[in-house]
C-alpha positions in Angstrom: 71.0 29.2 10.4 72.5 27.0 8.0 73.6 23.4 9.5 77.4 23.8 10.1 76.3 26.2 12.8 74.1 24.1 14.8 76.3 22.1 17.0 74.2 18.5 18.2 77.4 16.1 18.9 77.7 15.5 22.5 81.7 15.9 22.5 81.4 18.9 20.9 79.3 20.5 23.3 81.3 19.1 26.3 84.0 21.7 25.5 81.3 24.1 25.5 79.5 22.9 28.5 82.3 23.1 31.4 83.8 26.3 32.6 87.4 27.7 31.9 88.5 26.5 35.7 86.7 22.7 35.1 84.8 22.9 38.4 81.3 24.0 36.7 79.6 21.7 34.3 76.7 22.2 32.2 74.1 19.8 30.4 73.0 21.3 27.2 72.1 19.1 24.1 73.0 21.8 21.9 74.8 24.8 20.6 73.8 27.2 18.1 76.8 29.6 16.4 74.8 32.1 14.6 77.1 34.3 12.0 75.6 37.7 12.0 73.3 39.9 14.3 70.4 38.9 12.1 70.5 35.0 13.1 71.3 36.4 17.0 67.8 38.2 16.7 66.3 35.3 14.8 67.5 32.8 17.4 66.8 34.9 20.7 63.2 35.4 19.5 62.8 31.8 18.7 63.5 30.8 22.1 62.1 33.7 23.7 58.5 32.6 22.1 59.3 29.4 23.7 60.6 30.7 26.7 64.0 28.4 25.9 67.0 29.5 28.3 69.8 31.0 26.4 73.3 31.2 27.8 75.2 32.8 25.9 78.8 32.3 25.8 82.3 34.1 24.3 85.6 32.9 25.1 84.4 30.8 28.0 87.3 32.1 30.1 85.6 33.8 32.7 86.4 32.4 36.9 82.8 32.2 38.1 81.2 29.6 36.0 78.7 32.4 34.3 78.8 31.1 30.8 78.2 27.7 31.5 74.3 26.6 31.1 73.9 24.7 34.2 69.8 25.3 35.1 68.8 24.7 31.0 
């Protein structure tokens, strides 16, 4: 992944780390946007050597607070 798509700035990741409703808030430190199913596989295989938590996340606009990392 090139370094526009790795996402380290704190307010940044606050848009990212608090649900569509506001009422579930996350705490990750950082957010990876990979560009094509090749960096999805290359990333998910990273952490999955590591056993890293993904979350992964779309629109964010869900009601139950599923996209939101909260245990990472």
């Amino acid at each position: 992944m090139k370094d526009r798509d790795v996402v380290d700035d704190p307010h940044e990741i606050e848009l990212h780390n608090i649900c569509f409703r506001k009422h579930t808030k996350g705490s990750s430190k950082l957010l990876l946007c990979p560009r094509s199913t090749a960096e999805v596989s290359a990333v998910l295989k990273y952490c999955n050597n590591r056993r890293l938590a993904v979350v992964p996340q779309g629109g964010n606009t869900g009601l139950v607070g599923g996209s939101v990392p909260v245990f990472d």
